[in-house]
N, C-alpha and C positions, 0 to 999 in steps of 0.2 A: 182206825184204819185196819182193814184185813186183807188177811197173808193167807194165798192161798198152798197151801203144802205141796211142795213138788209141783206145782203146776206149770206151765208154759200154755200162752193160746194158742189155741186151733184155726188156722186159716177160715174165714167165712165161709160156710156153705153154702151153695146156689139157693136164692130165694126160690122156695114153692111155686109152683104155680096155682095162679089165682081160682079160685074154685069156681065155678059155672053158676052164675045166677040162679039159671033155669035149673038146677040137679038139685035144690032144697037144702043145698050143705047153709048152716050155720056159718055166718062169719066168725072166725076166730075173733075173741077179746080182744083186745088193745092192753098194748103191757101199763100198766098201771104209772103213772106218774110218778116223780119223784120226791121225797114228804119234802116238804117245806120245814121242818126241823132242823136246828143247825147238828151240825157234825160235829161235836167240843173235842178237844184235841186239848191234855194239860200239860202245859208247857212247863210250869215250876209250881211252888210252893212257899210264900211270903214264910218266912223263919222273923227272928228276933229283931228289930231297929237296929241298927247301927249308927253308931254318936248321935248327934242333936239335934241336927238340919234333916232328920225326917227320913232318911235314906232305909233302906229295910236289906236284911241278907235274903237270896233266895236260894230255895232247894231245886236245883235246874232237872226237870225233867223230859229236855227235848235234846237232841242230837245238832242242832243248831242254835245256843244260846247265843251268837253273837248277832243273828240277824232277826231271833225275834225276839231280844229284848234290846236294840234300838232306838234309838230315841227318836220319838213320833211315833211307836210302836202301842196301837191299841190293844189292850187286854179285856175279855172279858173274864168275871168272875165268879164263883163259887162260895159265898152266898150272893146273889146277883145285886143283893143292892150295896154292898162296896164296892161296885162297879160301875161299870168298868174304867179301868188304870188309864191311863196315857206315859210312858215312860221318859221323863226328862232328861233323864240321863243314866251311862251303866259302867261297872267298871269291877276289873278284879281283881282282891287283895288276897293274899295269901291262899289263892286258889278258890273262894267263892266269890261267888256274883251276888256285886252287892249296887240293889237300885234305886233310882229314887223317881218317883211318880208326881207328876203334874198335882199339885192340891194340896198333897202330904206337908206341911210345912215345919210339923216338927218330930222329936220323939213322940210326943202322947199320941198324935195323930198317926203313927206309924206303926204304935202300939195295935191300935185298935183292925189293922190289917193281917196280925198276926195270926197263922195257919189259913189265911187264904188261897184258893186255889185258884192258878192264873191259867185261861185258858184264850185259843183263838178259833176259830171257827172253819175246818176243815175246806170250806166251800171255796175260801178264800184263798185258799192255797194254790198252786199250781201244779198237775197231777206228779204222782207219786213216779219218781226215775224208773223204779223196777216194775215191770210189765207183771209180774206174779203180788203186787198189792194194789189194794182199791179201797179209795174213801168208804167208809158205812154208807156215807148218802147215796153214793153212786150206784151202790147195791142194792138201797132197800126202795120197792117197789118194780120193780126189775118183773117178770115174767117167768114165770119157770115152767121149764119141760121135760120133757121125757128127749132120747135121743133121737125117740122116733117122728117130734116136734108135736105130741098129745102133750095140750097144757095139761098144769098142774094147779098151777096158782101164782102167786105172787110171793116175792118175798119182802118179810114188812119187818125184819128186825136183824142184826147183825149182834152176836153172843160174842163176846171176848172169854173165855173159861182157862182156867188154868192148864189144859191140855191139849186147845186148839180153837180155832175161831168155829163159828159156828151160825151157817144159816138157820133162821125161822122159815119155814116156807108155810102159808096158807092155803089150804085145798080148797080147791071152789066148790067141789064139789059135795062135801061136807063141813067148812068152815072153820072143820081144826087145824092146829097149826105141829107141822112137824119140824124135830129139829137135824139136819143134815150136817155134818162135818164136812167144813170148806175144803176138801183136799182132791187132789187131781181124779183121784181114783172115782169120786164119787161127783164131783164138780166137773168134768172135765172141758167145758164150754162156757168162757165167761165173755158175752157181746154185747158191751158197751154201746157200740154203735147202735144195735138192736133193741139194746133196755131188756135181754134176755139173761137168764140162762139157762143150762142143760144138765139136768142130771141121771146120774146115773147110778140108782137106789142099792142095796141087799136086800133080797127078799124078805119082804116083813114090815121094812124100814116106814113106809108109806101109809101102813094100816094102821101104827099106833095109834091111838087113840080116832081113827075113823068111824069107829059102831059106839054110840054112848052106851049100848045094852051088853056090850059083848066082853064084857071085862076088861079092855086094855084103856087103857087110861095115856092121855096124848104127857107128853115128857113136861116134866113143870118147869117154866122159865126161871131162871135166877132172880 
């Protein structure tokens, strides 16, 4: 999920109007569709078994461990073929969350779960309370523009970095891909509705890596 810094959305702007058949305009692109890639979201971290009947402790990495580890609660996982979990039942001992999983039926089998990563699938979720976050999927394929509504390209990847989230955006018109920091200043148009959004660059920001002869070289992905 990304967080866009300081941001708050901008009332919809009046749709364009439609450009004149007869005047030779170009129709504008169509904003690119949404991937079909899940959204993984990891919620814990299978830790050591706990006693015999297969149970395992987890390392809870979501803000709501009581409702997504639930019981009937599907996990997928990380490496995908010890998955995905069904949770039979959940419960907390001396402050960890300790689970146990449809199939697990003993320690040795609960052994073999150890340092897995539980994850559920963003898509599934229902959208985020605060209006300034948005799933990755919701983002990527999205349309992007300038303020002045000259496309850009599309955006086809969402960066989590240790100092801020971060769009990929790809230029149509040269095929490189640049990378933008999610934040009001430079984001300041995020529509959902649209499958858009708006940005609004520093000078320079746009050309990295746009001339493969010209010396700059476009930002290297993590």
């Amino acid at each position: 999920m990304a967080r866009v810094a300081g941001h708050r959305r901008r009332p919809d702007r009046p749709a364009a109007p439609a450009p004149d058949p007869g005047a030779g305009a170009s129709a504008r692109p169509e904003p690119v569709a949404a991937d079909d890639q899940p959204d993984l979201l990891v919620v814990g971290r299978v830790g050591k078994p706990q006693g015999i009947k297969g149970e395992v402790t987890v390392q809870v990495r979501t803000d709501d461990p009581d409702a997504r580890f639930a019981a009937g609660s599907r996990l997928l996982t990380e490496p995908p073929e010890r998955g995905p979990l069904t949770v039979a039942a959940s419960r907390w001992q001396n402050g960890r969350l300790v689970v146990a999983f449809e199939g697990v039926p003993d320690r040795n089998a609960a052994e073999l779960l150890r340092e897995t990563l539980l994850q559920v699938d963003a898509r599934t979720l229902p959208p985020p309370e605060d209006e300034d976050e948005f799933h990755d999927h919701v983002l990527r394929g999205m349309a992007a523009e300038l303020l002045d509504g000259t496309r850009l390209g599309a955006v086809v990847d969402v960066l989590h970095l240790p100092h801020g989230d971060v769009l990929v955006l790809r230029r149509d018109d040269t095929g490189t891909e640049v990378l933008v920091p999610f934040v009001k200043a430079m984001v300041p148009v995020v529509d959902v509705a649209a499958r858009r959004v708006q940005v609004d660059p520093p000078e320079g920001l746009l050309d990295l890596g746009a001339d493969p002869d010209g010396g700059a070289e476009a930002p290297a992905r993590p």
